[in-house]
N, C-alpha and C positions, 0 to 999 in steps of 0.2 A: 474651583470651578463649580459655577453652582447648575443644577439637572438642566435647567430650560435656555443654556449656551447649546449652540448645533454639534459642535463635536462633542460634545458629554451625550449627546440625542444617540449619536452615530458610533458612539462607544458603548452606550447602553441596549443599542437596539441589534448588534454584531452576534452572534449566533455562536455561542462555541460545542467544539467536539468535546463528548466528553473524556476523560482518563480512563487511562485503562491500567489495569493492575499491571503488571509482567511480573515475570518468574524472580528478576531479578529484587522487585519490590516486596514481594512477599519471603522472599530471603530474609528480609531484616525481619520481618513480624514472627517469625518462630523458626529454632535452631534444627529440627528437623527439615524444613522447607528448604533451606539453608543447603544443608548436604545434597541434597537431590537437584535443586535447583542452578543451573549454572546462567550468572550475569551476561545478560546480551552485551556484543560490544558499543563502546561509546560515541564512535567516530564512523563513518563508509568510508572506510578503503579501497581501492581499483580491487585489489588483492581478494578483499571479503566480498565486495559486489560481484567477481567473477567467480567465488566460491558460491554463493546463493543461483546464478544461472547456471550453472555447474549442475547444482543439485535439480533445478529446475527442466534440464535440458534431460536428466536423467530418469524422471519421474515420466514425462512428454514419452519418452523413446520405448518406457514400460507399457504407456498403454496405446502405444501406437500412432501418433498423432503429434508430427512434425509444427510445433509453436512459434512465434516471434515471444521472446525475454527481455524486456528492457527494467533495467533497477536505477533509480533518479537517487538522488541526495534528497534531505531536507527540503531544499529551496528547487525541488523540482528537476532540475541538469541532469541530463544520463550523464551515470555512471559507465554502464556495461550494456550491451545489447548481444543478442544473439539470432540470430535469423534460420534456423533449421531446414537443413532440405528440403524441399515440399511445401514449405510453410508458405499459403496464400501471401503476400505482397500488401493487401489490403490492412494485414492484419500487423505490418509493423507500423504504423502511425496507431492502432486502435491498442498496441501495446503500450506503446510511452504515452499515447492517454490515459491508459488506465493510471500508470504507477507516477503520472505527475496528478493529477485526480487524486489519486488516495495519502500522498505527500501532501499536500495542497489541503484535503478537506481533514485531514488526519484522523481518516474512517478507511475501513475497506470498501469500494466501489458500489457493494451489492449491499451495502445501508444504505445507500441512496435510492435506491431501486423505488419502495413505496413514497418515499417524500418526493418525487421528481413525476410524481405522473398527475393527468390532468385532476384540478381540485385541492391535488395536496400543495402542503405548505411550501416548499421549493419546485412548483411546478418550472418548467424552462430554465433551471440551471444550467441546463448540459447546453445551454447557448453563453454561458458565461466565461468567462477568461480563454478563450480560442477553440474552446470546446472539450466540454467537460463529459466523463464514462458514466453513467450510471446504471452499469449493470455488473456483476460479480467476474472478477478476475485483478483484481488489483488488489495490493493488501499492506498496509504499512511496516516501516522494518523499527520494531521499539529499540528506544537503547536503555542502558541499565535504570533511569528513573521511570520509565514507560512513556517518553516523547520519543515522538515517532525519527528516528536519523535519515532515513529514505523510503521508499519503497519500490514492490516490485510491480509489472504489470505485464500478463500475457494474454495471449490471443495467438487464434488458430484453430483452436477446436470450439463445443460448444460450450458456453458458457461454465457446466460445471465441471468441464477439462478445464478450460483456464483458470478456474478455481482451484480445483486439486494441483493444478502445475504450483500455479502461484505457494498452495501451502505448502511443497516439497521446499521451494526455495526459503520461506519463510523459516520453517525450520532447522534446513541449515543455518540461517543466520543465527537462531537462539540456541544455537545447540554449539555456536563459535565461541 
């Protein structure tokens, strides 16, 4: 296929995320890294998605501040959701937007922050695919090569609660 066909245009002009190391990739690069390091899992389980909100719900409850937890697969589909006592209503649709947002761009939410505002290069994203988050509280779930398997997304408090929530659950999952 040679560059000046429309879909070689439309494959060359696609935008990718970049890679990301994980614990589990840097295992292989030195035998020290290795021992300390343990491999995220491969696959979202019901089982590990409700262990990441778990951890999520636990982090929320420490510092006060009742969240909505939604953790998607891959291809975006909740997995697991959690809606907490208290937790605004508003903020379960702004929850699975995040963590299908950061499944979908395979960033966390709050890299989008500077490219999405007026001027920059992804300005009006957050009008794309049914409406996209572009603010910090969603974070992708890596698996052992460092492609992202799911991710999680909360909301409810302010931006950088749902961030710290978000990295409690993130956590548990690399530490699964």
């Amino acid at each position: 296929m040679s560059p000046s066909t429309p879909s070689a245009a439309k494959t060359a002009a696609k935008p990718r995320a970049p890679r990301r190391t994980t614990k589990a990739a840097a295992a292989k690069s030195s035998p020290a890294d290795a021992a300390e390091a343990p491999a995220a899992p491969a696959r979202l389980t019901l089982e590990a998605a409700e262990a990441v909100v778990a951890a999520a719900k636990a982090e929320a409850q420490a510092i006060g501040q009742p969240m909505n937890i939604a953790v998607v697969d891959a291809g975006g589909h909740l997995v697991a959701f959690a809606r907490m006592d208290g937790s605004i209503f508003a903020s379960i649709d702004i929850s699975q937007r995040k963590a299908y947002t950061s499944a979908a761009m395979k960033l966390p939410t709050g890299a989008l922050k500077d490219v999405t505002q007026p001027g920059a290069p992804l300005y009006g994203l957050e009008h794309s695919s049914g409406g996209l988050v572009t603010f910090a509280g969603g974070i992708p779930l890596p698996g052992p090569d460092g492609e992202p398997v799911g991710a999680i997304g909360v909301s409810a408090g302010t931006v950088d609660q749902d961030q710290q929530v978000a990295e409690a659950g993130v956590a548990a999952w690399t530490a699964a």
